[in-house]
DOZAPA-41608 format. One line per field, with one value per residue: residue in three letters; residue number from 0; x, y, z of N, C-alpha, C in turn. Coordinates in steps of 0.2 Angstrom, whole numbers, plus 2048, in hexadecimal, padded with zeros to 3 digits. Layout:
# DOZAPA-41608
r	c(ala,...) .
k	c(NUM,...) .
n_c1	c(X,...) .
n_c2	c(Y,...) .
n_c3	c(Z,...) .
ca_c1	c(X,...) .
ca_c2	c(Y,...) .
ca_c3	c(Z,...) .
c_c1	c(X,...) .
c_c2	c(Y,...) .
c_c3	c(Z,...) .
# end
This chain:
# DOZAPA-41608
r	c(unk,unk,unk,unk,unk,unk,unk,unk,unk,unk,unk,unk,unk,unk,unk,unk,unk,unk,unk,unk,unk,unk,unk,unk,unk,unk,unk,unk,unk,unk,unk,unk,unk,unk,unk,unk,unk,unk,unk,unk,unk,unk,unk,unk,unk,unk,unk,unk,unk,unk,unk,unk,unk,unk,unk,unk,unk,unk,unk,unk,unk,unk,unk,unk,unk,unk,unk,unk,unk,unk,unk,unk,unk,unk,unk,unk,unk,unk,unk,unk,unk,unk,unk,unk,unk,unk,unk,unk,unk,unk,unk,unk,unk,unk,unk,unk,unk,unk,unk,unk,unk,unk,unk,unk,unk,unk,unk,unk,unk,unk,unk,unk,unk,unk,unk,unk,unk,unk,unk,unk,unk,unk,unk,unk,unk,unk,unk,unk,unk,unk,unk,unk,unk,unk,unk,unk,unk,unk,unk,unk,unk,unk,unk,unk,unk,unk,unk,unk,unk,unk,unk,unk,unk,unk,unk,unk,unk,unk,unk,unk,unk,unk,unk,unk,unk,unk,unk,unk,unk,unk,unk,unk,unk,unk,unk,unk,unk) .
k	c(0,1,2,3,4,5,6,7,8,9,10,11,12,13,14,15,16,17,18,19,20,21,22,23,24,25,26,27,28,29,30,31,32,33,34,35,36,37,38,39,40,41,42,43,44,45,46,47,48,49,50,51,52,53,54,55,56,57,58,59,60,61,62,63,64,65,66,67,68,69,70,71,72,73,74,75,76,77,78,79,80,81,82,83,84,85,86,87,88,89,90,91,92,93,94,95,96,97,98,99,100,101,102,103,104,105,106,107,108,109,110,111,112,113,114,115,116,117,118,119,120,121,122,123,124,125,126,127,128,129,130,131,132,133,134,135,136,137,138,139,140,141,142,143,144,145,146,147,148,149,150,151,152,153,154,155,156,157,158,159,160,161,162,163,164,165,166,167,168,169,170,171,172,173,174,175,176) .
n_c1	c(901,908,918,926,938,93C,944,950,95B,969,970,982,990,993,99F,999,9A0,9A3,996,994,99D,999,98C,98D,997,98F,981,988,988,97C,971,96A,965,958,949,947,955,95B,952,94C,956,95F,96E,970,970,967,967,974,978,96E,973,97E,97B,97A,96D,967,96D,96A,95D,95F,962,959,94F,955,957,94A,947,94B,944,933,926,926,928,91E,926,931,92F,929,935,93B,935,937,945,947,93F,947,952,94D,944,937,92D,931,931,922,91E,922,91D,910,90F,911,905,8F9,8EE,8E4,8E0,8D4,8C8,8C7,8D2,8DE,8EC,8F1,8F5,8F5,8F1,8FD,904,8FD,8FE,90C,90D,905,90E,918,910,910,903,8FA,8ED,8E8,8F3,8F1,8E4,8E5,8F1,8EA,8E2,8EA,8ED,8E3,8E2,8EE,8EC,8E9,8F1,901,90C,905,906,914,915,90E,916,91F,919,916,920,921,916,91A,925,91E,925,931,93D,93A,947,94A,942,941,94C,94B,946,950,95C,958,958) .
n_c2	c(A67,A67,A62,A5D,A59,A50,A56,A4E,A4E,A4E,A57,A5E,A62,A70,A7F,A91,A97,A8F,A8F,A9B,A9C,A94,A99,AA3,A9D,A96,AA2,AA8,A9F,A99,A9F,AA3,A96,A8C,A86,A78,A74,A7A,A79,A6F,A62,A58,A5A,A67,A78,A80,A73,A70,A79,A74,A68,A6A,A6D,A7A,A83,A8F,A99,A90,A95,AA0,AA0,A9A,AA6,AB0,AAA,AAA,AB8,ABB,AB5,AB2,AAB,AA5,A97,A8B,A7E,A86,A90,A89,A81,A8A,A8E,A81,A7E,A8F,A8A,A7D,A85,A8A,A95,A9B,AA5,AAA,A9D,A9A,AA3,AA1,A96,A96,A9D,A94,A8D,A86,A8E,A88,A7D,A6F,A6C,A5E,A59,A4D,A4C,A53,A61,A6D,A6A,A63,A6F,A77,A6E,A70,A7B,A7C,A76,A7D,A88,A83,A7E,A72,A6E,A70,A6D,A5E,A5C,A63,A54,A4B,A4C,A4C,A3E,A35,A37,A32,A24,A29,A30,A2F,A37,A3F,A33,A34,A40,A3E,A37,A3F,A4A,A42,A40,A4C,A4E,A45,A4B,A54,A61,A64,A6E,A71,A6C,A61,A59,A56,A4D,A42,A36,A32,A30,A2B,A1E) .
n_c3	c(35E,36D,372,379,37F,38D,39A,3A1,3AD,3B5,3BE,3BB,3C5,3C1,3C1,3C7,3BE,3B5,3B0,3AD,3A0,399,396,392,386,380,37A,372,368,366,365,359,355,34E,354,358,359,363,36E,36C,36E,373,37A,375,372,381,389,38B,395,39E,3A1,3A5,3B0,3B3,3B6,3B9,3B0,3A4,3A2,3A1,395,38C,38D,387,37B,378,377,369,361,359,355,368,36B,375,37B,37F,388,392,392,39B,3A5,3AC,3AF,3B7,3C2,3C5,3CB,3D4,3D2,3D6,3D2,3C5,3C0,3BF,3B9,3AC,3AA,3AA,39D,394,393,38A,381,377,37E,37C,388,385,382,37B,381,38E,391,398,3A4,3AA,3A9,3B3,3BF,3C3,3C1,3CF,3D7,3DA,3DE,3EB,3ED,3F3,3EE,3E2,3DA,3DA,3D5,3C8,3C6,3C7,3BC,3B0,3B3,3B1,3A4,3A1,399,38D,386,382,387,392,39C,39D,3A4,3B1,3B6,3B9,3C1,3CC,3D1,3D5,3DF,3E8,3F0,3F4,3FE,3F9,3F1,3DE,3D7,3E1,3E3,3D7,3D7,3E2,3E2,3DA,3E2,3EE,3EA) .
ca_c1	c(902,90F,91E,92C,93B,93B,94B,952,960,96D,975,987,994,997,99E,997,9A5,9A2,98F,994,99F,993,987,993,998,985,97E,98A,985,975,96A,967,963,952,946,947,95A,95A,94C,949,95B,965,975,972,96E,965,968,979,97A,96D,974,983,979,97A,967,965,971,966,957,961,966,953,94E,95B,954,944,948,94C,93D,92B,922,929,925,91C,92B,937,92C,92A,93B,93E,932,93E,94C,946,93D,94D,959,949,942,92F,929,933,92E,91D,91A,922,918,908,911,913,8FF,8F7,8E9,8DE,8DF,8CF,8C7,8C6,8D9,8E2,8F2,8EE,8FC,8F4,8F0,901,908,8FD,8FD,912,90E,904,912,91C,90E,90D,8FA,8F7,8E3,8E7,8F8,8EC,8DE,8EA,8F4,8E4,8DF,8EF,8ED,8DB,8E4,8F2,8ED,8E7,8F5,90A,90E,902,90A,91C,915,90D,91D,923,914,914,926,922,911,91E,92A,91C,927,938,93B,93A,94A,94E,93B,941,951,94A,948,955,960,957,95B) .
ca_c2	c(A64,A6A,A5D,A5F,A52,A4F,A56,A49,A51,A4C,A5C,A5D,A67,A76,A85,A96,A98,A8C,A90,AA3,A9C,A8F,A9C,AAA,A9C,A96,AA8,AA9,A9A,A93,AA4,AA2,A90,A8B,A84,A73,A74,A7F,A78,A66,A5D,A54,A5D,A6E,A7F,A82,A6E,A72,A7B,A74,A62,A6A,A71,A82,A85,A97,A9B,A8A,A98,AA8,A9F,A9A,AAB,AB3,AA7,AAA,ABF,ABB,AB1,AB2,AA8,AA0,A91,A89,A7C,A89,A92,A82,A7E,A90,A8B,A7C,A85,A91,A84,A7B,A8A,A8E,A9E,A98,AAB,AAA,A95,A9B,AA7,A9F,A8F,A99,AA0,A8D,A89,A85,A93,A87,A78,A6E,A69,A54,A58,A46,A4E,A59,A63,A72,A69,A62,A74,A78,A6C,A6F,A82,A7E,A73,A84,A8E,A80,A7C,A6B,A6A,A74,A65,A55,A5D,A61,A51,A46,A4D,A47,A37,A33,A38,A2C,A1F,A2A,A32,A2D,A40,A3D,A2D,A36,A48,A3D,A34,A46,A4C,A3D,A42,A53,A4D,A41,A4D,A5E,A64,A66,A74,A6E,A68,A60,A55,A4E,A47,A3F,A30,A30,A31,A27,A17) .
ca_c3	c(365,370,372,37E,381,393,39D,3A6,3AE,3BC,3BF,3BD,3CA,3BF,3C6,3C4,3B9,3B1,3AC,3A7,39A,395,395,38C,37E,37B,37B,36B,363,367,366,352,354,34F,35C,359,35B,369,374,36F,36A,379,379,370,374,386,38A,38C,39B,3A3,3A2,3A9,3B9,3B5,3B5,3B6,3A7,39F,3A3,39E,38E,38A,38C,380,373,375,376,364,35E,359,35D,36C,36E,37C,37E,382,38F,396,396,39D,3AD,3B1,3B1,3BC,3C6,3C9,3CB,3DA,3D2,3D3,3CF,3BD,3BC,3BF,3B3,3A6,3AA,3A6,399,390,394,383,37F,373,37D,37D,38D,385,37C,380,385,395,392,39C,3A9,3AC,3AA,3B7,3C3,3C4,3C7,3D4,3DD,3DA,3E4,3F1,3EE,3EF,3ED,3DC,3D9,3DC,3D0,3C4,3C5,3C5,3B5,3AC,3B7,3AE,39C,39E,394,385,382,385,38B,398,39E,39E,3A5,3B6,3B9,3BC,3C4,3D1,3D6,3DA,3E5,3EE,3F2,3F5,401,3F7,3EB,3D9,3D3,3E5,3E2,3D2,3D9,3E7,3DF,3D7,3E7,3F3,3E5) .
c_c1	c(909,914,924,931,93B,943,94B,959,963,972,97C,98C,999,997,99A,99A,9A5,99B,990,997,99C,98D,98B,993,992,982,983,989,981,970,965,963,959,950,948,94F,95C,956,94C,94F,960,96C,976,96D,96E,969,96F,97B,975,970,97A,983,97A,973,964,966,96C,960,957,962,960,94F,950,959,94E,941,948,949,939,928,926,927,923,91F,930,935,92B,931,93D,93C,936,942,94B,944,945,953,953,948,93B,92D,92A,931,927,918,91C,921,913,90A,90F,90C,8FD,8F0,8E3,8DD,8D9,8CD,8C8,8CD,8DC,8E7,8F0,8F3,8FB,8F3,8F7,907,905,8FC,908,914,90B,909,916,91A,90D,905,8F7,8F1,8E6,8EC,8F3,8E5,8E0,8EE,8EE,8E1,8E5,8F0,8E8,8DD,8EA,8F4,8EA,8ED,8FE,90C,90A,905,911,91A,912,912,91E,921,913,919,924,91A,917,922,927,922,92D,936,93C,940,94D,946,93C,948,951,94B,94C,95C,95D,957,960) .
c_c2	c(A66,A66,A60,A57,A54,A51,A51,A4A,A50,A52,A5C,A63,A6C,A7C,A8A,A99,A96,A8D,A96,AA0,A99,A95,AA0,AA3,A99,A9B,AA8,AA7,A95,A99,AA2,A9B,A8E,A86,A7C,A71,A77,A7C,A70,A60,A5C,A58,A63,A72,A80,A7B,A6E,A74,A78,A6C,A63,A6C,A77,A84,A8D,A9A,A94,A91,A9E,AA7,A9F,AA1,AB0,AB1,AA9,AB3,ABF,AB7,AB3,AB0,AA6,A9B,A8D,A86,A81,A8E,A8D,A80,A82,A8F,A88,A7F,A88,A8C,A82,A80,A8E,A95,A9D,AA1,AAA,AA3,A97,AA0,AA4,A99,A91,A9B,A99,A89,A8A,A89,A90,A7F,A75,A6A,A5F,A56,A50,A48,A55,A5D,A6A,A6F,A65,A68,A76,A76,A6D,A77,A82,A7A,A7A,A88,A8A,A7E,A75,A69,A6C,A6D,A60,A56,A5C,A5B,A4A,A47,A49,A40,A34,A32,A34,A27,A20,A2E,A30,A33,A40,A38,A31,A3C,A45,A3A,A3C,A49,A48,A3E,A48,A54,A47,A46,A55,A63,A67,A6B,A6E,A6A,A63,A5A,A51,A4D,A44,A39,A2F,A2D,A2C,A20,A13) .
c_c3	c(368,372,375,380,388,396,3A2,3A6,3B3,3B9,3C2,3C4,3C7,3C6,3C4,3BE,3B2,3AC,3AA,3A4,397,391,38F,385,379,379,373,368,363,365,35F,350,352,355,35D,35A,364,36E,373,36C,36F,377,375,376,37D,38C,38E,394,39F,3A6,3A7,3B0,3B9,3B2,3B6,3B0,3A3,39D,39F,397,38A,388,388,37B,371,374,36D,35D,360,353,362,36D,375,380,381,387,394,39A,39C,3A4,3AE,3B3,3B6,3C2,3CA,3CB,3D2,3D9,3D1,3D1,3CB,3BB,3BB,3BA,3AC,3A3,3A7,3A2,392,390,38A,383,37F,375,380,383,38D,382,380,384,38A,396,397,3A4,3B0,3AE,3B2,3BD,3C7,3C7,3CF,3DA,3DE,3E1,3E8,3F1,3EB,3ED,3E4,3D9,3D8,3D7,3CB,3C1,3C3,3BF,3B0,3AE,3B5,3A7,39D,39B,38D,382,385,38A,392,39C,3A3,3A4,3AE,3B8,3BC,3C3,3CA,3D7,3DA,3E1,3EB,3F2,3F1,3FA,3FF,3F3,3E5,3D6,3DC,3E6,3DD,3D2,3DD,3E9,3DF,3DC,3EC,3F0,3EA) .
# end
């Protein structure tokens, strides 16, 4: 089953300067890291830069890692969609959202993990019938599985706020507090 920690991220006011060197001193010492360092540990690897608001380089970093592994894991293509998402590259979020669907997942699976990836590309392409299908599948499974639960909080944000791009949807909230 596919497991992802949930970014929950307030983007700081790095400069550009700041994220090439972030990026430069991560790309030396995160690439060899294994995944679960790398992708799923608050404060290492990819994490790093994105906490700090440099979400492209959080994207370019992701990428470098996963040049250097295989398999890749479906967390780190996943992440790699955020990323992009929030740094507004829906072409690159989009492929590497498809990229992170689950192959063998079964149409009764509890965790709807595809239907979540795919309700969040479709807030990408703008297509809300496809969003509200999507989002409604994970909305029926929320009381069978936790990931469900957490993955429609998300999902609610970005049907509240169809009109934003994606990192500008899930601050919306957080800012009109």
């Amino acid at each position: 089953m596919l497991t992802t920690l949930p970014l929950l991220l307030l983007p700081l006011s790095a400069t550009a300067a700041d994220c090439a060197e972030l990026y430069r001193q991560h790309r030396l010492s995160d690439l060899d890291l294994p995944v679960e360092q790398f992708d799923q540990t608050e404060g290492r690897g990819f994490r790093v830069l994105a906490a700090a608001g440099c979400m492209r380089e959080a994207g370019d970093l992701l990428e470098a890692w996963a040049a250097r592994h295989d398999p890749i894991p479906h967390s780190v293509h996943w992440h790699i969609a955020q990323m992009r998402a929030e740094h507004d590259d829906r072409p690159a979020a989009i492929a590497a959202a498809r990229r992170s669907l689950a192959a063998q997942e079964p149409a009764d699976a509890a965790f709807k993990w595809n239907d979540y990836v795919l309700a969040t590309v479709a807030f990408l392409e703008r297509d809300r019938s496809a969003f509200d299908r999507h989002r409604d599948a994970v909305a029926a499974a929320a009381g069978s599985h936790a990931g469900n639960a957490l993955n429609l909080v998300l999902l609610d944000k970005l049907g509240r706020h169809f009109d934003l791009d994606y990192r500008l949807a899930q601050q919306a909230d957080r800012e009109s507090r």
